[in-house]
C-alpha positions, 0 to 999 in steps of 0.5 A: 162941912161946917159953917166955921169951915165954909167961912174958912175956906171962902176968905183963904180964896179971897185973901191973896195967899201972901197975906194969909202967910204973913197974918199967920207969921204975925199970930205965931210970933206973938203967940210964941211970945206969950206962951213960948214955942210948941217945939224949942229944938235947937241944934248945936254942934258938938264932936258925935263919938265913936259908935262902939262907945254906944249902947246900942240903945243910945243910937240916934242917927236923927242928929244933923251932924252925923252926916256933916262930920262923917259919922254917919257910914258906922253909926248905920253899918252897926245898926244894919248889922245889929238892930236893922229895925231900931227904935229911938224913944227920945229923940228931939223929934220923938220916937221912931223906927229907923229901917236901915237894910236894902230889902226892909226898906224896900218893903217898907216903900211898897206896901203903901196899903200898910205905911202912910205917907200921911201928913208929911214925909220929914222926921219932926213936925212942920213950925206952927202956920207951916204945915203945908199939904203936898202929894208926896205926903198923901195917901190914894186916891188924893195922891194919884190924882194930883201927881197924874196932874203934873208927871206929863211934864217930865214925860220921856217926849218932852224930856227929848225935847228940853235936852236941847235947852239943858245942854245949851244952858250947861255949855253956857255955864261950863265955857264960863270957868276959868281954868287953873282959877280957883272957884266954887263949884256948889254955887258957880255950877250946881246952883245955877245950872239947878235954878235955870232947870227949874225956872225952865219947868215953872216958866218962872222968870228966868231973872229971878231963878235964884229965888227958886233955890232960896226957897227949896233951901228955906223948905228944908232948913227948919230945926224942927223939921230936918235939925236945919238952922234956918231961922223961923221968921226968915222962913215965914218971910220967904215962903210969903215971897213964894206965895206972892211970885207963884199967885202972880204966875198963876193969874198971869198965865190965867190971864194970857189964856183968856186973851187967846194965848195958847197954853205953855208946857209948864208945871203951872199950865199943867195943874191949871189944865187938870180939873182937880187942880185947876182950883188949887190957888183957892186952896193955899196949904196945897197951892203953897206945898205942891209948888214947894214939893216941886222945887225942891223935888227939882233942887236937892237930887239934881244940885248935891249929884252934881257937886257929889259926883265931882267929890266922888271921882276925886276920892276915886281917881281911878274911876275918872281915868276909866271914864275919861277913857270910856264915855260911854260909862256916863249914864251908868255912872250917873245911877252910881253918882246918885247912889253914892250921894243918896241926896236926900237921906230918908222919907218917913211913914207912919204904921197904918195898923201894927205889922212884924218886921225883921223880927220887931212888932210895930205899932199902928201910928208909930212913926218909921223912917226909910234910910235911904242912906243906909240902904244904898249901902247895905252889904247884903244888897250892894257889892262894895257898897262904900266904893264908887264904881263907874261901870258898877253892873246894876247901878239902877237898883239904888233907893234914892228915888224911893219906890212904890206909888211915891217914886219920884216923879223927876228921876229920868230928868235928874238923869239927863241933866247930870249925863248932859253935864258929865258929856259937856264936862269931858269935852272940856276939862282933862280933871276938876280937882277939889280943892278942900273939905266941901261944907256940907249943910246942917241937916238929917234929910239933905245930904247936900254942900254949901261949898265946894272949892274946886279948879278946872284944868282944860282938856288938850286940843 
């Protein structure tokens, strides 16, 4: 270690978090005024053509748009059918590969020992002061030891004993709708029952809740990250608001357990219990990226599957009689609905040394990208890919959690909390009918609505 490094590391454990953000925001600003931005993306939106009027070279699916405007199932059929290994040379991200089949993917996903998941999982790079350090964006041992710091919480013990809590929450939310009123359900419903989810899991205080959304939000929106339209400086802003609420959680928590208080059962406790991270405040990318990992690991599959499951058996009536006449499909159903979503639509690795794939040669460092979206609808692996199908046989078998050592670690939470929903849904509403076109967010990894018009008609007594 040098004496530049040590120096480093002794004022990042003495000035609070917070503080060391908003310096960082001060200096990138006044650089980018000097000498101009590292990156300039820009995203605007214009009509996305027909696939079949590309060559086949000219396919990007990096764009934000192409999911916004439903472009995205025949920009990746054509790709899964004619160049499942496709390299982009000059995206505004860079050169990638885009594996799009089922099995490649899944290939891809498990062999951690030939793919790194080093230093971040999102197609383009971090903003300047930004680049944070999380566990899914680590490679073992490091990885290992910070996820085992934290995956207790959502082990299946403690999932039995929070399902009391979510479904008194959802029943609280869901005897508020108004029937035959017009509302939206992104915000009303899939917000709301999110934020309560996970000021729940931080013991974050449960009046500010919507800051924990917010924040997920700000996470994922940079242009240079996702193609996202969240503005730089709003997002210095906001991940300084994160820093502070979490370093005052933090103490807090320090403090009552000094006075005697016995431990709570919450993220924080737990990295805070573990000896590898009991340290992590002193470490602010880490502190900063592990708590901004977790929320948004808690917001983006939970929150779209549950408006993308309402759309879903919108656009596939028949599947709801079925469910409405059968229940007992629900927890299948919740495997289809996050399927069908594919809430995030990719991760991205990065070649450890050069390896063959489907006939292409990648190179060690090239950068290559899992669509998880393409591979949950895939032919080869999926019967009748594009339909939504509640009692679909083998509908565990998605991509949407990932696999391998980097699988998300909150997939049996995600379950319950859409099953809890759709078992509380159908003991009150005969039908949810969609009301318009949901929007749906700018951005190439979260497949997620901004808003979603909807009314409830209550179910016969």
């Amino acid at each position: 270690m040098t004496l530049l490094t040590s120096a480093i590391e002794q004022a990042q454990a003495r000035i609070p978090i917070d503080l060391q953000i908003k310096g960082a925001h001060v200096f990138f600003a006044a650089k980018r005024k000097l000498i101009g931005p590292h990156t300039s993306l820009t995203f605007v939106e214009s009509p996305i053509p027909e696939v079949a009027a590309l060559a086949l070279k000219d396919i990007d699916v990096s764009n934000p748009f192409l999911w916004r405007q439903n472009k995205w199932q025949s920009y990746f059929k054509r790709l899964r059918n004619e160049d499942p290994v496709h390299f982009v040379a000059n995206s505004p991200f860079g050169p990638f590969w885009s594996i799009t089949r089922y099995e490649d993917i899944l290939f891809v996903d498990k062999s951690h020992e030939l793919f790194s998941a080093e230093p971040a999982i999102i197609l383009g790079t971090p903003p300047e002061g930004l680049a944070v350090e999380m566990f899914i964006a680590m490679d073992p041992p490091k990885h290992d030891v910070q996820r085992q710091a934290v995956q207790s919480v959502v082990a299946p013990r403690n999932l039995m004993e929070m399902e009391g809590l979510i479904r008194s929450r959802t029943a609280e939310v869901l005897d508020a709708l108004q029937p035959g009123v017009a509302f939206d359900w992104v915000k009303t419903v899939s917000v709301e029952l999110t934020a309560r989810m996970l000021a729940t899991l931080l013991d974050f205080p449960f009046e500010k809740r919507h800051k924990l959304v917010y924040w997920s939000d700000l996470a994922a929106a940079n242009a240079e990250t996702t193609g996202g339209d969240a503005d730089i400086n709003e997002t210095f802003r906001g991940v300084a608001d994160m820093a502070k609420h979490f370093s005052a959680l933090w103490h807090d928590k320090l403090a009552r357990r000094a006075a005697g208080e016995a431990a709570s059962f919450d993220l924080i406790t737990l990295l805070q219990s573990n000896n590898d991270t009991k340290d992590l405040i002193h470490r602010p990318m880490e502190f900063i990226g592990n708590l901004a990992l977790l929320i948004v690991g808690g917001n983006d599959t939970t929150r779209n599957s549950m408006t993308g499951g309402v759309l879903a058996l919108n656009q596939f009536p028949d599947e709801f009689i079925k469910l409405k006449n059968n229940p007992a499909l629900i927890p299948n159903m919740v495997s289809e609905i996050i399927r069908w979503q594919t809430p995030l639509a990719y991760m991205r690795r990065i070649a450890k040394q050069d390896v063959e794939l489907n006939g292409k040669l990648i190179k060690k460092g090239d950068k290559v990208v899992m669509w998880y979206a393409s591979g949950n609808r895939d032919e080869r692996a999926i019967e009748q890919p594009d339909e939504f199908i509640v009692d679909r046989k083998n509908a565990r078998n998605h991509l949407s959690f990932g696999f391998g050592i980097h699988r998300c670690m909150g997939n049996r939470l995600a379950e319950m909390q859409l099953r809890i929903l759709w078992e509380e849904i159908l003991k009150r509403f005969d039908h949810i009918e969609v009301l318009d076109e949901p929007e749906k967010v700018q951005s190439n990894l979260v497949r997620g609505y901004s808003q979603m018009m909807v009314k409830v008609t209550a179910k016969s007594r």
